[in-house]
N, CA, C, O and CB atoms as a CASP TS submission, in Angstrom:
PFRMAT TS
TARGET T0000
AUTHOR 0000-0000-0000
METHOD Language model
MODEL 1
PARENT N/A
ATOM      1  N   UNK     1     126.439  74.090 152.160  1.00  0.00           N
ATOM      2  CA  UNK     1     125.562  74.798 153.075  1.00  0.00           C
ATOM      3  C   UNK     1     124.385  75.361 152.299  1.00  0.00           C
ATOM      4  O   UNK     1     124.457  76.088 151.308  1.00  0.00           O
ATOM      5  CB  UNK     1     126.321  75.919 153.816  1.00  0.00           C
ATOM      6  N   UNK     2     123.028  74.805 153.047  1.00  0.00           N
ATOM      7  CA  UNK     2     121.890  75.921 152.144  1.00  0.00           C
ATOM      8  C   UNK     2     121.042  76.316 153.653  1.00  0.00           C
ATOM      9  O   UNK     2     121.064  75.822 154.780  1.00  0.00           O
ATOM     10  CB  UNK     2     120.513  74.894 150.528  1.00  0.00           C
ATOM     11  N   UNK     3     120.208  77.615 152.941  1.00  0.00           N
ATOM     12  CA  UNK     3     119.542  78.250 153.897  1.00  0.00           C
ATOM     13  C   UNK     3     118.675  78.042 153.523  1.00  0.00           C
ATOM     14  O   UNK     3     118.183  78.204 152.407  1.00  0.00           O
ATOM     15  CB  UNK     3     119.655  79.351 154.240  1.00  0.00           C
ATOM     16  N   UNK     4     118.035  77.283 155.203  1.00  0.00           N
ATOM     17  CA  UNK     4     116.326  76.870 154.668  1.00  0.00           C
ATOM     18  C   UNK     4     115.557  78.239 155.879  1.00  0.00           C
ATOM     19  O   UNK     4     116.054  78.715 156.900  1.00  0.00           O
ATOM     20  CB  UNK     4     115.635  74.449 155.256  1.00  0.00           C
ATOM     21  N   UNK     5     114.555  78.459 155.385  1.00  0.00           N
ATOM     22  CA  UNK     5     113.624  79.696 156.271  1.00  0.00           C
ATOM     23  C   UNK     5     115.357  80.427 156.844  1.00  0.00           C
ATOM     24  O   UNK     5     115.855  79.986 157.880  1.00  0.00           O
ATOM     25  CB  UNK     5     112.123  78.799 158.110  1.00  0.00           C
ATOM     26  N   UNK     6     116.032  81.446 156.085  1.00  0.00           N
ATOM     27  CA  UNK     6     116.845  82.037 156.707  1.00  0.00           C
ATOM     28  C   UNK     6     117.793  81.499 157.532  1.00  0.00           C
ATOM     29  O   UNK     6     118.452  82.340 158.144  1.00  0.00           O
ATOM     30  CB  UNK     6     116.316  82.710 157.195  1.00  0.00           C
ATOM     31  N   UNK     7     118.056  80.374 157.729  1.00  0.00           N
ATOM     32  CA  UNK     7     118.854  80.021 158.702  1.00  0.00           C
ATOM     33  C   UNK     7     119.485  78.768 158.067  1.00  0.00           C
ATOM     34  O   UNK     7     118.920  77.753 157.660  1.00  0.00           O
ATOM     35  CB  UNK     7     118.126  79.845 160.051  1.00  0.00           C
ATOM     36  N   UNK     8     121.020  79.139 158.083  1.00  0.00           N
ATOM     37  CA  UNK     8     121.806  78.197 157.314  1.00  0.00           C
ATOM     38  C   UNK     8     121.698  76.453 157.932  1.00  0.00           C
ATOM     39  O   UNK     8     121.339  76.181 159.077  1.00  0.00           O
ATOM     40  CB  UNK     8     123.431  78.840 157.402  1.00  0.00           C
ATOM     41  N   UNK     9     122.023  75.612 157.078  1.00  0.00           N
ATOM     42  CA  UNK     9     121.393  74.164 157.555  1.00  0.00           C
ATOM     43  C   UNK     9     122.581  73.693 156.496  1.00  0.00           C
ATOM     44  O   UNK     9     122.844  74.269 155.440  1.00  0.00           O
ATOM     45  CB  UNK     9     119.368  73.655 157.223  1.00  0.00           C
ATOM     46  N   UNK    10     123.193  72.594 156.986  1.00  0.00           N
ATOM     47  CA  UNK    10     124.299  71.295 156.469  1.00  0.00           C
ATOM     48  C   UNK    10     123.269  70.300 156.334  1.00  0.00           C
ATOM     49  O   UNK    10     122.491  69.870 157.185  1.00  0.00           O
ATOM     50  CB  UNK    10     125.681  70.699 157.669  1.00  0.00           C
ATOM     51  N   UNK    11     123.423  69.950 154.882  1.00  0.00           N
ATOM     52  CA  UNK    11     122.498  69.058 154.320  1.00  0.00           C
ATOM     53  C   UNK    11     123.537  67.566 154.312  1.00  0.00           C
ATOM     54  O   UNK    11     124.715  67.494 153.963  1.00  0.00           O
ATOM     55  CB  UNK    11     121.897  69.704 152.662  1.00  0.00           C
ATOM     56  N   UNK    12     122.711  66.551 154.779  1.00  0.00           N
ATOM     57  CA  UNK    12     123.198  65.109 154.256  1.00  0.00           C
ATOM     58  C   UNK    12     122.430  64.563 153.503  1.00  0.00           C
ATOM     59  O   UNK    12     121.314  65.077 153.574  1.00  0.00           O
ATOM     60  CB  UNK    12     123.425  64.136 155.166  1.00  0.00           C
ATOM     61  N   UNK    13     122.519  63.473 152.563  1.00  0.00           N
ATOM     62  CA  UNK    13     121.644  62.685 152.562  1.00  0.00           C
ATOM     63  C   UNK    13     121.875  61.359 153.007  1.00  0.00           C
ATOM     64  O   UNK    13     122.741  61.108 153.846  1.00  0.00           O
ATOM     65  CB  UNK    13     121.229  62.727 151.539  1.00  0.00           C
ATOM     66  N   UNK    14     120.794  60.077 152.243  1.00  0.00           N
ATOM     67  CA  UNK    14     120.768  58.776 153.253  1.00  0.00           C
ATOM     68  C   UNK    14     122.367  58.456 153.170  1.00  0.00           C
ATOM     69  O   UNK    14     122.580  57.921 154.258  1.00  0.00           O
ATOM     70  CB  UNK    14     119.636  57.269 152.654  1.00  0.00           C
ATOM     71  N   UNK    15     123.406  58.491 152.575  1.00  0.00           N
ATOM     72  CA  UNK    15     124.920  58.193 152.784  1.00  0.00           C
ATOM     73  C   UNK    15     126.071  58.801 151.898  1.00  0.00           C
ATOM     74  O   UNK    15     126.092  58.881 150.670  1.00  0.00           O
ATOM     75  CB  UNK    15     125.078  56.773 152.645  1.00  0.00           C
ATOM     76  N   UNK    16     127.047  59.221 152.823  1.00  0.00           N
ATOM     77  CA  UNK    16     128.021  59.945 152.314  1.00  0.00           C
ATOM     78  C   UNK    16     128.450  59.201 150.957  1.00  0.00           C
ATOM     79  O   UNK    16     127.920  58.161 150.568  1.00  0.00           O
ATOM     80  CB  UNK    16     129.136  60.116 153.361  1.00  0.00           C
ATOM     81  N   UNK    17     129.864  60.124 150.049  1.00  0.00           N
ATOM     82  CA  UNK    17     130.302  59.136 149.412  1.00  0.00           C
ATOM     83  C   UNK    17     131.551  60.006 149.000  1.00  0.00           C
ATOM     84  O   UNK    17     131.498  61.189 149.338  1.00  0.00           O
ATOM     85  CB  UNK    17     129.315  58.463 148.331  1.00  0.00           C
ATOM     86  N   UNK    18     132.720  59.559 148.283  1.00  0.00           N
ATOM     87  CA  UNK    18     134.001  59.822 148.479  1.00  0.00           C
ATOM     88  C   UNK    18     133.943  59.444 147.010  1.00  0.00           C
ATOM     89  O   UNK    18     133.379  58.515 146.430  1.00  0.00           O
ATOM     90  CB  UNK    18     134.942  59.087 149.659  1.00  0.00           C
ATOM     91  N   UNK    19     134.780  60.557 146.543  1.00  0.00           N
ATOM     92  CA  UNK    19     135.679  60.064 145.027  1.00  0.00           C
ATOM     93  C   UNK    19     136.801  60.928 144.774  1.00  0.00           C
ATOM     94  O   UNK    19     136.803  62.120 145.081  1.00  0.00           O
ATOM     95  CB  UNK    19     134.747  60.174 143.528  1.00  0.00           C
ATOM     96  N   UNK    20     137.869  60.259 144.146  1.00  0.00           N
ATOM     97  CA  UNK    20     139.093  60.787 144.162  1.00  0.00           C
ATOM     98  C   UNK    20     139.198  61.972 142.798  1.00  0.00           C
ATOM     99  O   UNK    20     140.035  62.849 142.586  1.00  0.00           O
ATOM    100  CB  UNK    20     140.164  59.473 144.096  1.00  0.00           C
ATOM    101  N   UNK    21     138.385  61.698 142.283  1.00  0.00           N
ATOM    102  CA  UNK    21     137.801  62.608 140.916  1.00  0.00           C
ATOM    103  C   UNK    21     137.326  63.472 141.375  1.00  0.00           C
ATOM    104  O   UNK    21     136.651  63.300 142.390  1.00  0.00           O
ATOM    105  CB  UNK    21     136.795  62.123 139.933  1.00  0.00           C
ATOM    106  N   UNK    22     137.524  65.097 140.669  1.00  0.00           N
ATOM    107  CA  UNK    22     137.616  66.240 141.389  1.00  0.00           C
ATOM    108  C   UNK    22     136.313  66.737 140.158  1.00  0.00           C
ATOM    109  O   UNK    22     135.781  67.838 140.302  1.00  0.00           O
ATOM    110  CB  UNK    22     139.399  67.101 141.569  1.00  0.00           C
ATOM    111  N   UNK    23     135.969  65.980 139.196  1.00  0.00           N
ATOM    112  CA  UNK    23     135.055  66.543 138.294  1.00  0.00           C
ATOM    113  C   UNK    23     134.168  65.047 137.959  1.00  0.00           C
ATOM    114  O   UNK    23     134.624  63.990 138.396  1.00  0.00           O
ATOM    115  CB  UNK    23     135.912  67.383 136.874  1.00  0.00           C
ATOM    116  N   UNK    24     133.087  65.061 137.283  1.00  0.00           N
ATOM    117  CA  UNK    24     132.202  63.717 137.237  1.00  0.00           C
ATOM    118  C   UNK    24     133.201  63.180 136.167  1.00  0.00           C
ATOM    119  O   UNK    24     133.872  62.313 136.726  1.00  0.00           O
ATOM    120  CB  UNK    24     130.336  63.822 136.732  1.00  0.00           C
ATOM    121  N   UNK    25     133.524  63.299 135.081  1.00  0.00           N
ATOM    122  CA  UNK    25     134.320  62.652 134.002  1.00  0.00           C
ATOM    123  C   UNK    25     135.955  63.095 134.788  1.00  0.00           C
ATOM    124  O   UNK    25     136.333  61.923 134.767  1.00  0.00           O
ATOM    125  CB  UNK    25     133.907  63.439 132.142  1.00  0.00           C
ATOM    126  N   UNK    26     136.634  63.514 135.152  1.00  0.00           N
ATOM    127  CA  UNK    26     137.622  63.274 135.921  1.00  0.00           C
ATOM    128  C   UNK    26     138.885  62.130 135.919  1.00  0.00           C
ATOM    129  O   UNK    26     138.835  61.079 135.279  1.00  0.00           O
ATOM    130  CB  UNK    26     136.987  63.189 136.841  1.00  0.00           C
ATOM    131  N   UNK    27     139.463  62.347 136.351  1.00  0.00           N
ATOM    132  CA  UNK    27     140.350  61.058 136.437  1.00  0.00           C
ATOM    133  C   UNK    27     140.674  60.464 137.710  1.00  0.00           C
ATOM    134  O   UNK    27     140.946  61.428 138.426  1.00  0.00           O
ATOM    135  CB  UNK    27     141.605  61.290 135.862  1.00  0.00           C
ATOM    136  N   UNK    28     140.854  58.885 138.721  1.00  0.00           N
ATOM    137  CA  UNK    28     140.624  58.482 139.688  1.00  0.00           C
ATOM    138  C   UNK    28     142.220  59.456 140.177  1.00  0.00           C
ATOM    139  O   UNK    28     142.256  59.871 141.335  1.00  0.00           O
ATOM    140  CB  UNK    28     140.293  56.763 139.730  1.00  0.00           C
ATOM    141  N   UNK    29     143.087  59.666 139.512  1.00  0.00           N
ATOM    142  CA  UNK    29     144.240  60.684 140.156  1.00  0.00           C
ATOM    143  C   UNK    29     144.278  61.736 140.258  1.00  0.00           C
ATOM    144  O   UNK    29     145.368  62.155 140.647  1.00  0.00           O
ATOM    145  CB  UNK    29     145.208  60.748 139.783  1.00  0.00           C
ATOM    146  N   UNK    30     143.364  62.617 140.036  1.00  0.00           N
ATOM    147  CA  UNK    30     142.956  64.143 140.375  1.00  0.00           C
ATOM    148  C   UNK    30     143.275  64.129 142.018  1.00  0.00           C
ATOM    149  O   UNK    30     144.228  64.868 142.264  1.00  0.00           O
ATOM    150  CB  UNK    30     141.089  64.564 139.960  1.00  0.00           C
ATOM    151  N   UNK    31     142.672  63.421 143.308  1.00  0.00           N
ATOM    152  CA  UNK    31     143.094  63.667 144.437  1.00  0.00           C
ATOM    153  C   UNK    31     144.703  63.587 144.466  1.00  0.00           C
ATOM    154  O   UNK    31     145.446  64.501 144.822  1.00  0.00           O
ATOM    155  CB  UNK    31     142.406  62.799 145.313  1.00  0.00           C
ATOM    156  N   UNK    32     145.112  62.240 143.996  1.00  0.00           N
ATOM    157  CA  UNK    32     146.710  62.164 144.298  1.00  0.00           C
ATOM    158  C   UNK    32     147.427  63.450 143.552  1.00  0.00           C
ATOM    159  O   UNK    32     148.273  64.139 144.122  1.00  0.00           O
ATOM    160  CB  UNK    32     147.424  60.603 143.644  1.00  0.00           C
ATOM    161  N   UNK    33     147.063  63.638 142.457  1.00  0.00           N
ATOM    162  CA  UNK    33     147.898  64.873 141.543  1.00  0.00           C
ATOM    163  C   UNK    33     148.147  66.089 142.800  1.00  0.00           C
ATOM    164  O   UNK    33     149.154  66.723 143.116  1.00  0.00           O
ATOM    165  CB  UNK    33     146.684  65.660 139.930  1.00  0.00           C
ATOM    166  N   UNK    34     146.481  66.084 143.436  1.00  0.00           N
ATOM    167  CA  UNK    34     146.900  67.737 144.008  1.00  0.00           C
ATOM    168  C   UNK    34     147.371  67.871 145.578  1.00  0.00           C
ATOM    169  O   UNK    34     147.085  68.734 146.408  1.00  0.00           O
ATOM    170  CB  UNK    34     145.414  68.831 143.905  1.00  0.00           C
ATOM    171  N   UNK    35     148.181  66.722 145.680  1.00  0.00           N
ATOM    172  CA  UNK    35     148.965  66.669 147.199  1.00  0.00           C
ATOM    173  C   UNK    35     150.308  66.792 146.694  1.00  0.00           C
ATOM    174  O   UNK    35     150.929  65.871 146.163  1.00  0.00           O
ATOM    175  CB  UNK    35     148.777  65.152 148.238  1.00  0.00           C
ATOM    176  N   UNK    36     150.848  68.277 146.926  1.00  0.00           N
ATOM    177  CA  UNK    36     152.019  68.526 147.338  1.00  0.00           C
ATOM    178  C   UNK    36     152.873  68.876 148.581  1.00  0.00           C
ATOM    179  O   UNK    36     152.664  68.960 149.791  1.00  0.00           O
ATOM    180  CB  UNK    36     152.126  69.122 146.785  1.00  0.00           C
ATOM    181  N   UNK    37     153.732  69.010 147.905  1.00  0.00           N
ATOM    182  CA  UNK    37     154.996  69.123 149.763  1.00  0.00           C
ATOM    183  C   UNK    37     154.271  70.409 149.998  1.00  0.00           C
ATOM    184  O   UNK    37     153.542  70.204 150.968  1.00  0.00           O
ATOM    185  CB  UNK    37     157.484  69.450 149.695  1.00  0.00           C
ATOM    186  N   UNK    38     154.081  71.968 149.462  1.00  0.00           N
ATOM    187  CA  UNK    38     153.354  72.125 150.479  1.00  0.00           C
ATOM    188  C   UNK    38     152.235  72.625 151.045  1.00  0.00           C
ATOM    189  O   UNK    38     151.933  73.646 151.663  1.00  0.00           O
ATOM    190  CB  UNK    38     153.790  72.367 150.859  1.00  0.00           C
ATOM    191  N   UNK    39     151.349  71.002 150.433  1.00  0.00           N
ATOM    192  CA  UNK    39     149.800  71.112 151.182  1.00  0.00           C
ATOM    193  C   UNK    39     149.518  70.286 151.555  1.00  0.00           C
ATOM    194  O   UNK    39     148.298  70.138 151.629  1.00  0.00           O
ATOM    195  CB  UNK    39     148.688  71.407 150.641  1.00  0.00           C
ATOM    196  N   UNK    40     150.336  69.246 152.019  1.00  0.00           N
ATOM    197  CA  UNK    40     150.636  67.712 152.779  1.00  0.00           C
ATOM    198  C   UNK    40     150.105  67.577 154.071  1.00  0.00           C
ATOM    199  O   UNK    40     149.255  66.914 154.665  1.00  0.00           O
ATOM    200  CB  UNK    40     152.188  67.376 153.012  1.00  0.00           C
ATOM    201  N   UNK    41     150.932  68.460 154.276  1.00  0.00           N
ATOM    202  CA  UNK    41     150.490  68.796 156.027  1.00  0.00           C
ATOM    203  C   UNK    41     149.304  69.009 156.888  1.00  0.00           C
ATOM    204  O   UNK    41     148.908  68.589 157.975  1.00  0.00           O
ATOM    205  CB  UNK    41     150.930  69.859 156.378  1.00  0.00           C
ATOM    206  N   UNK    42     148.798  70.015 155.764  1.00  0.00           N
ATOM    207  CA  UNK    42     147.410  70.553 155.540  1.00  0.00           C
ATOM    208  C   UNK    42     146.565  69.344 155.497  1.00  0.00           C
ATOM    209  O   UNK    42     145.893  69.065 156.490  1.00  0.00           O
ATOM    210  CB  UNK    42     147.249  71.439 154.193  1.00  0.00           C
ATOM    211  N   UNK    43     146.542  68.790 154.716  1.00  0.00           N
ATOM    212  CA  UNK    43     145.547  67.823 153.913  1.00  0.00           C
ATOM    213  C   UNK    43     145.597  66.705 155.134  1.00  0.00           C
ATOM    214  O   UNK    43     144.521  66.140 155.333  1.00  0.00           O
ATOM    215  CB  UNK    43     146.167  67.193 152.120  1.00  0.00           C
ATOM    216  N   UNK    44     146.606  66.348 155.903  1.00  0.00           N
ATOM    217  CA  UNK    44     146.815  65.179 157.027  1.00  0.00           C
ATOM    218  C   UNK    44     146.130  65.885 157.646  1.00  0.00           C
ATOM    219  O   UNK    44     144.914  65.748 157.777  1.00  0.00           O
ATOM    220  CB  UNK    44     148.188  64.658 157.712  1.00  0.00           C
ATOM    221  N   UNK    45     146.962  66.941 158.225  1.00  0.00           N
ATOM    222  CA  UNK    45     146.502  67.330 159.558  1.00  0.00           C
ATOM    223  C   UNK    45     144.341  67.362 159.817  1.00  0.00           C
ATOM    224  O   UNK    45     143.721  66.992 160.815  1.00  0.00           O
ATOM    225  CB  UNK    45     147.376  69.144 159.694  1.00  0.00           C
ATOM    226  N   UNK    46     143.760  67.952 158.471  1.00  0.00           N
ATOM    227  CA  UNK    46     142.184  68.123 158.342  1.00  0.00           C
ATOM    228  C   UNK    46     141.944  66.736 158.660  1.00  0.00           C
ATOM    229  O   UNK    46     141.198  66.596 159.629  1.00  0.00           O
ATOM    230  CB  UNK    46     141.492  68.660 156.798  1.00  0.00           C
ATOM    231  N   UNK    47     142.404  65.549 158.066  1.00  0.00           N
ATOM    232  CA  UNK    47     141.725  64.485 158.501  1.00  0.00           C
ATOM    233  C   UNK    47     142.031  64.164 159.899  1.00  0.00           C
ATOM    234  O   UNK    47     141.213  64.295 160.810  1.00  0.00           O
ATOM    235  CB  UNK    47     141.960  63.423 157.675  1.00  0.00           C
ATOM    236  N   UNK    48     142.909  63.855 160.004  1.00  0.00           N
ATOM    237  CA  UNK    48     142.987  63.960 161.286  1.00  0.00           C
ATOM    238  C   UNK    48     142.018  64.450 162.473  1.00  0.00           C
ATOM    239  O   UNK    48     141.460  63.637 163.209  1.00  0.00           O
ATOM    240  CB  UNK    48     143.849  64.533 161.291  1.00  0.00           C
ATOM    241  N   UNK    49     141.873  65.729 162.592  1.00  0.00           N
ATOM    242  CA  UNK    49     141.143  66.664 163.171  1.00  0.00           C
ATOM    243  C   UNK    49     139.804  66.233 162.690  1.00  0.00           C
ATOM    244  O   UNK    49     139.111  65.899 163.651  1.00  0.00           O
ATOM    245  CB  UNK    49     141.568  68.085 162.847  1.00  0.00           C
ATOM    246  N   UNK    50     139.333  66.145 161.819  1.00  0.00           N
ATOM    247  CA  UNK    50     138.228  65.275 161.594  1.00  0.00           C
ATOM    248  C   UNK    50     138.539  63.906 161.464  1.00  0.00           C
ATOM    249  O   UNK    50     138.770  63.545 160.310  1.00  0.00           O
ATOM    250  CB  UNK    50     137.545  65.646 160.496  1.00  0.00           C
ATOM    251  N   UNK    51     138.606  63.055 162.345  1.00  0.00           N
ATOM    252  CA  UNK    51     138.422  61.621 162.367  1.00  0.00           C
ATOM    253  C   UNK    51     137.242  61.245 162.478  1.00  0.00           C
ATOM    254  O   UNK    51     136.880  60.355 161.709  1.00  0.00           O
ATOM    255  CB  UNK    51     139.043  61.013 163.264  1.00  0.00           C
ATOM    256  N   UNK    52     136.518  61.651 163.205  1.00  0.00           N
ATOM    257  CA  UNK    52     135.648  60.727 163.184  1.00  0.00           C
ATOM    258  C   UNK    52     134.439  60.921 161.881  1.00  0.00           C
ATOM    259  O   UNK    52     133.456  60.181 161.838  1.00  0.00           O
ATOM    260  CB  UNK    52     135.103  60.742 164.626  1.00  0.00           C
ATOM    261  N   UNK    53     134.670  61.977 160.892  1.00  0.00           N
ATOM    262  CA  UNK    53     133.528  62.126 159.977  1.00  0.00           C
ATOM    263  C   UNK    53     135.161  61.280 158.734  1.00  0.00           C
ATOM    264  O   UNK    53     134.754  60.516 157.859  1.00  0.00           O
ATOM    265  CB  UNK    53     132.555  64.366 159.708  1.00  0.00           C
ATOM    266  N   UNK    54     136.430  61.459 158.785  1.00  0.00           N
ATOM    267  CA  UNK    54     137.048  60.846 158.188  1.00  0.00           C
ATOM    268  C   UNK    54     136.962  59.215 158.177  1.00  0.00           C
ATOM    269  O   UNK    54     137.199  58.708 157.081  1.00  0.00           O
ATOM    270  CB  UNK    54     138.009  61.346 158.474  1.00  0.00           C
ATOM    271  N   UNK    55     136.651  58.317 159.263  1.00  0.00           N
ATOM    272  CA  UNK    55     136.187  57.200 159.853  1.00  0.00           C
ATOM    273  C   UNK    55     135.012  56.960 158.984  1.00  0.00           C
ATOM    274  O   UNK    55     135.018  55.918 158.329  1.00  0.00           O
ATOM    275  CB  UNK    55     135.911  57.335 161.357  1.00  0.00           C
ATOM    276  N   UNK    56     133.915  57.840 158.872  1.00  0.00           N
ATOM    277  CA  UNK    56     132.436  57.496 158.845  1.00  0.00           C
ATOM    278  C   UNK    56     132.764  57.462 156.753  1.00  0.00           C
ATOM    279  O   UNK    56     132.566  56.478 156.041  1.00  0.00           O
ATOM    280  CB  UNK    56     130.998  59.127 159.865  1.00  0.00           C
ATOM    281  N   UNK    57     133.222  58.684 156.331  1.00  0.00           N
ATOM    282  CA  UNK    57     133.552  58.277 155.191  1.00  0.00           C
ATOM    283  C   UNK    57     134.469  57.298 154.491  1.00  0.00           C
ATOM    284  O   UNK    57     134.188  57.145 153.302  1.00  0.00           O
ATOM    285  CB  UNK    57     133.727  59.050 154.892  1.00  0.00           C
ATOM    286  N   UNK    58     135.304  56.732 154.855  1.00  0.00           N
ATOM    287  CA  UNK    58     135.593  55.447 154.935  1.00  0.00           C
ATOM    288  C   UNK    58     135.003  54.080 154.581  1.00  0.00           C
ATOM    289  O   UNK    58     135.228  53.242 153.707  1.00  0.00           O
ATOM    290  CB  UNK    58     135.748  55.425 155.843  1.00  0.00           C
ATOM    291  N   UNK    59     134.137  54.193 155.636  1.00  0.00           N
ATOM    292  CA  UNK    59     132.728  52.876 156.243  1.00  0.00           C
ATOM    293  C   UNK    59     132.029  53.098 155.374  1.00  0.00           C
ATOM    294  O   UNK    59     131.942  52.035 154.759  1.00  0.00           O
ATOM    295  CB  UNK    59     131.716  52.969 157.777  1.00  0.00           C
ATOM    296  N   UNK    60     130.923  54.479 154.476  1.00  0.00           N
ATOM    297  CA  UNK    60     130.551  54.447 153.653  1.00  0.00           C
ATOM    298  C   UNK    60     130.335  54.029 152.728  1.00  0.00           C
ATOM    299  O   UNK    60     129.343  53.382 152.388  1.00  0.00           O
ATOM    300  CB  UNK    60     130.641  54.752 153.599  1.00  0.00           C
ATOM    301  N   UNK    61     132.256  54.663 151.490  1.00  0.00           N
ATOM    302  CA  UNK    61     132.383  54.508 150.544  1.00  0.00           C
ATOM    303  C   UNK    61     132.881  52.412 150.869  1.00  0.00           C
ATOM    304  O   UNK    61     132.758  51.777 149.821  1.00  0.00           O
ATOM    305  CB  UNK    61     133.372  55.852 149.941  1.00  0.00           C
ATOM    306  N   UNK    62     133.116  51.973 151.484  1.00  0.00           N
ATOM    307  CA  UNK    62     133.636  50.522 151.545  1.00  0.00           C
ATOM    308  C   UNK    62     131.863  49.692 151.312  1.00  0.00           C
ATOM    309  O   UNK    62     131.625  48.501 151.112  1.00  0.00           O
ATOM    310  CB  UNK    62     134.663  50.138 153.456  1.00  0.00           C
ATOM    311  N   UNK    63     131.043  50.666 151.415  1.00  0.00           N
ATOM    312  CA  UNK    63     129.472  49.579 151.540  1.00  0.00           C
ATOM    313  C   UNK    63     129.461  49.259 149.800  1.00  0.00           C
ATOM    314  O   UNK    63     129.874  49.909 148.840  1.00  0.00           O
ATOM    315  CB  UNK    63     127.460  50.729 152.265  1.00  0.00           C
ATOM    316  N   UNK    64     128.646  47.675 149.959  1.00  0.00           N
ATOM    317  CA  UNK    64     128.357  47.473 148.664  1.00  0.00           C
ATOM    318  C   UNK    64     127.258  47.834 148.367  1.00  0.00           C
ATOM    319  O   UNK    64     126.519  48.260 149.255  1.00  0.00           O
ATOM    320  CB  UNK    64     128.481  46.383 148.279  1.00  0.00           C
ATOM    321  N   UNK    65     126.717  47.755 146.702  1.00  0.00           N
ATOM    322  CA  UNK    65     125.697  48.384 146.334  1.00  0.00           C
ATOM    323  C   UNK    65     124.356  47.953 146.769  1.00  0.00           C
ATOM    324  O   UNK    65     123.347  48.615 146.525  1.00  0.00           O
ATOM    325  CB  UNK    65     125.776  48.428 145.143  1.00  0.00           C
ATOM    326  N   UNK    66     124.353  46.814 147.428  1.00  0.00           N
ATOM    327  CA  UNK    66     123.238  46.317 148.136  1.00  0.00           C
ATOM    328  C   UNK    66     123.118  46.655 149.802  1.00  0.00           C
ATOM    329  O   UNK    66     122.192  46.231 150.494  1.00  0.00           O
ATOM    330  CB  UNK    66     123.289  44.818 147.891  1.00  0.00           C
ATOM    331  N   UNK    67     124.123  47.415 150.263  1.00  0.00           N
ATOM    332  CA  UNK    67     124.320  47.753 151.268  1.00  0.00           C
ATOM    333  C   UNK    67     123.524  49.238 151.224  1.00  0.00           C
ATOM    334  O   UNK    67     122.816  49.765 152.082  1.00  0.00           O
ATOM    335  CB  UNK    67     125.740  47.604 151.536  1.00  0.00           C
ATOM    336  N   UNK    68     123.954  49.743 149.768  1.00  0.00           N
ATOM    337  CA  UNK    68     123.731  51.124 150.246  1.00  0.00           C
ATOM    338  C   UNK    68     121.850  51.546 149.533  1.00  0.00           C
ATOM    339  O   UNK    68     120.919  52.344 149.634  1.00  0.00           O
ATOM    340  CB  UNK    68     125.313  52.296 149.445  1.00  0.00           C
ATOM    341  N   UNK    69     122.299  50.338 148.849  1.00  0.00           N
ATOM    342  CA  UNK    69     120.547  50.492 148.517  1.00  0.00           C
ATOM    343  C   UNK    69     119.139  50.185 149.638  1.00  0.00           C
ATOM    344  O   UNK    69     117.941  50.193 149.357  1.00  0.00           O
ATOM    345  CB  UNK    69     120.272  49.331 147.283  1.00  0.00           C
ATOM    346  N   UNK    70     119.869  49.901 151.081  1.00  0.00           N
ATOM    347  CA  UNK    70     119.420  49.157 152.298  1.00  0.00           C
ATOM    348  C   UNK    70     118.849  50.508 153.178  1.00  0.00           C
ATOM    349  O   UNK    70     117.797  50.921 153.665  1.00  0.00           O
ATOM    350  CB  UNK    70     120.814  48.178 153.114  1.00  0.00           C
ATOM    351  N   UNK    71     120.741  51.034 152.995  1.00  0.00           N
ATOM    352  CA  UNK    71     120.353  52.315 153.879  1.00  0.00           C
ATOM    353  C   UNK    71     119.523  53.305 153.078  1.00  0.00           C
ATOM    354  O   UNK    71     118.543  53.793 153.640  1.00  0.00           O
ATOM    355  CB  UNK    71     121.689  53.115 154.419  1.00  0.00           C
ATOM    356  N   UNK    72     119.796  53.645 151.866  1.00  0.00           N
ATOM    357  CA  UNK    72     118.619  54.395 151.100  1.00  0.00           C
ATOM    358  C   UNK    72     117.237  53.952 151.445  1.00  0.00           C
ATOM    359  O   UNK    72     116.543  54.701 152.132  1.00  0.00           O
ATOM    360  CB  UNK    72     118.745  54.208 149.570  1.00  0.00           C
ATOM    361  N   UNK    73     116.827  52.940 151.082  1.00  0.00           N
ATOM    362  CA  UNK    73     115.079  52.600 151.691  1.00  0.00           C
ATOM    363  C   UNK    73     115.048  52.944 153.418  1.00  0.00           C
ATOM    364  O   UNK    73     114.009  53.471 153.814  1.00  0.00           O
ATOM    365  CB  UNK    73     114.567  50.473 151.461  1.00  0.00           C
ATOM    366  N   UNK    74     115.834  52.747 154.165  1.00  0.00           N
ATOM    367  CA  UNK    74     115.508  53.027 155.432  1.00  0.00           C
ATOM    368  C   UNK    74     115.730  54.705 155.438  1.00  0.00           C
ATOM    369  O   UNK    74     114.746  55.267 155.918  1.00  0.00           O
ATOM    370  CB  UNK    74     116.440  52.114 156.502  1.00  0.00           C
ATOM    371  N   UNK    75     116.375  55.261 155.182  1.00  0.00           N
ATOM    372  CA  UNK    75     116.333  56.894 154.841  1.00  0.00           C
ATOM    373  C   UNK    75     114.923  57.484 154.642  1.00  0.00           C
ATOM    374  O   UNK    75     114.785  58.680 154.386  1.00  0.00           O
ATOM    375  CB  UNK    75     117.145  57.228 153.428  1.00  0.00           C
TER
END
């Protein structure tokens, strides 16, 4: 969240993107490490409840790099 002229604003840019790495040097099992029994539930249930931005990140991260270099120029 940033506040532009006082008034908070959700920034995107031209396309989402998903990584299971919780830091830039990271490891691809940092997401799996931090699902336990009990924050399982938790962690389903949010996607869930967000499907359809769970859906859209999905579709995203699956574009190839010529895909996403497509939607960047049209951005």
């Amino acid at each position: 969240t940033r506040y532009i002229d006082n008034k908070k604003a959700l920034l995107f840019g031209p396309f989402a993107g998903f990584s299971p790495k919780f830091l830039k040097t990271g490891s691809n099992l940092d997401l799996i490490g931090s699902v336990k029994p009990n924050n399982v539930l938790t962690m389903l249930a949010a996607g869930v409840k967000e499907m359809g931005l769970t859906k859209y990140l999905i579709q995203q991260v699956m574009l190839s790099h010529e895909k996403r270099m497509e939607e960047l120029r049209e951005f």
